[in-house]
LOMIFI-807549 format. One record per residue (C-alpha): residue number from 1; residue in one letter; chain; z, x, y. Coordinates in pm, 1 decimal. Each point is the difference from the previous one (the first is absolute). Example, Ala and Ser with C-alpha at 12.3 -4.5 7.8 and 13.67 -1.06 7.14 Angstrom:
BEGIN
+-----+-----+-------+----------+----------+----------+
:   n : res : chain :        z :        x :        y :
+-----+-----+-------+----------+----------+----------+
:   1 :   A :     A :    780.0 :   1230.0 :   -450.0 :
:   2 :   S :     A :    -66.0 :    137.0 :    344.0 :
+-----+-----+-------+----------+----------+----------+
END
This chain:
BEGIN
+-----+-----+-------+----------+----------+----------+
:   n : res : chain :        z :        x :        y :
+-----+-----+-------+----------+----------+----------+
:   1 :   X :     A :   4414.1 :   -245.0 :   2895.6 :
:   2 :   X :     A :   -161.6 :     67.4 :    364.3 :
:   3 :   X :     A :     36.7 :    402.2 :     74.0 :
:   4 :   X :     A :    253.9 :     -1.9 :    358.8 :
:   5 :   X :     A :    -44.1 :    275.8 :    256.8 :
:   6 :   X :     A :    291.6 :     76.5 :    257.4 :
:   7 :   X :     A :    -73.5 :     -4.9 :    379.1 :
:   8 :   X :     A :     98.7 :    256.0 :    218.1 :
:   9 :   X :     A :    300.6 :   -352.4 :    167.3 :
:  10 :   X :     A :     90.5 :    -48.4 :   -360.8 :
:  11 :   X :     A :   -184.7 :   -295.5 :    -37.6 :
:  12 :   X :     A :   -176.9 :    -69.0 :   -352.7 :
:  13 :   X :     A :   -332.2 :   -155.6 :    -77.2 :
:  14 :   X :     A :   -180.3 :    -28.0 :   -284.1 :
:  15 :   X :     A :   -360.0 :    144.6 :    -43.3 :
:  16 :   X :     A :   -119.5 :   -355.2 :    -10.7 :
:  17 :   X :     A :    152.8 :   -137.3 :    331.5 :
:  18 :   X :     A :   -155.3 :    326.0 :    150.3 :
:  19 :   X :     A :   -293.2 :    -39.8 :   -158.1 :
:  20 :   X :     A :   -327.4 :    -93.1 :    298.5 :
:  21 :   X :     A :   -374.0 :   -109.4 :    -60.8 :
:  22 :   X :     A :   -219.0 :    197.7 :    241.0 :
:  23 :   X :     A :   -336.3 :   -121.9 :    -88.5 :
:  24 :   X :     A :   -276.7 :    116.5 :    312.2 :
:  25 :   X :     A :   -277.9 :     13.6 :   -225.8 :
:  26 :   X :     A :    -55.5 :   -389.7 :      2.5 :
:  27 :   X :     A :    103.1 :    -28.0 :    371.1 :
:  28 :   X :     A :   -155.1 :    288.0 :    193.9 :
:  29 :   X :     A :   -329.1 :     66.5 :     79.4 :
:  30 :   X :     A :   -166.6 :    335.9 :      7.6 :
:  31 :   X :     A :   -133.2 :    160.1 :    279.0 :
:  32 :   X :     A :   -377.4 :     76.5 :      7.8 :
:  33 :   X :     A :     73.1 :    406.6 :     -4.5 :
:  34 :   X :     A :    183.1 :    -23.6 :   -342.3 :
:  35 :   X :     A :   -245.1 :   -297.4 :   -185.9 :
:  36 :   X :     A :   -285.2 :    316.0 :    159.0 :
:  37 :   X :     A :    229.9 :    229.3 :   -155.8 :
:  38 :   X :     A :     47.6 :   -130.9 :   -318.6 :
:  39 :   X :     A :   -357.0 :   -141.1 :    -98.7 :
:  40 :   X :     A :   -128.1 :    378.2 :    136.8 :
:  41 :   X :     A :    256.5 :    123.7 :   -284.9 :
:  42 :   X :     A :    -93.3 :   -221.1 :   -267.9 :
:  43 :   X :     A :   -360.0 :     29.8 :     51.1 :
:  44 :   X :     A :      2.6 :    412.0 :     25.2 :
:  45 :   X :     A :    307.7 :    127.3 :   -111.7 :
:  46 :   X :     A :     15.6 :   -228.1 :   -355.8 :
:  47 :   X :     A :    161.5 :    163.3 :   -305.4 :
:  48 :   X :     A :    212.4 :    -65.2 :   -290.6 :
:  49 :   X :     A :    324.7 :    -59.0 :     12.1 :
:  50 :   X :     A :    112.8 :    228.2 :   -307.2 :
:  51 :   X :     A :   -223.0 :    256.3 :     57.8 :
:  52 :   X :     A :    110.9 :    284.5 :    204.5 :
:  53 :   X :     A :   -173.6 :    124.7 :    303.0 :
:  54 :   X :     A :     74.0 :    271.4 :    295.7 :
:  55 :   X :     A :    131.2 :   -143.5 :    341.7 :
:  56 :   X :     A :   -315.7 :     40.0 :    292.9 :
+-----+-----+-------+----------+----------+----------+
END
């Protein structure tokens, strides 16, 4: 059984007729400030995930 929500004109719809696929990651391209950005990070500011460390 598919979990129904009410909508505010007393319409139902199941979760899976709401349900959408946003998926940018295979379609968008980054811009050059963030690919900058991010290989700056990974190449200075590396770490391990489960370890803790204090916010600069």
């Amino acid at each position: 059984m598919v979990p129904r929500r009410s909508l505010p004109d007393g319409q139902e719809k199941s979760l899976q007729e709401r349900k959408v696929y946003v998926n940018c990651n295979v379609t968008t391209s980054l811009e050059p400030e963030v690919i900058q950005t991010m290989t700056e990070a990974m190449l200075e500011a590396w770490g391990s995930p489960s370890s803790p460390y204090l916010a600069v």
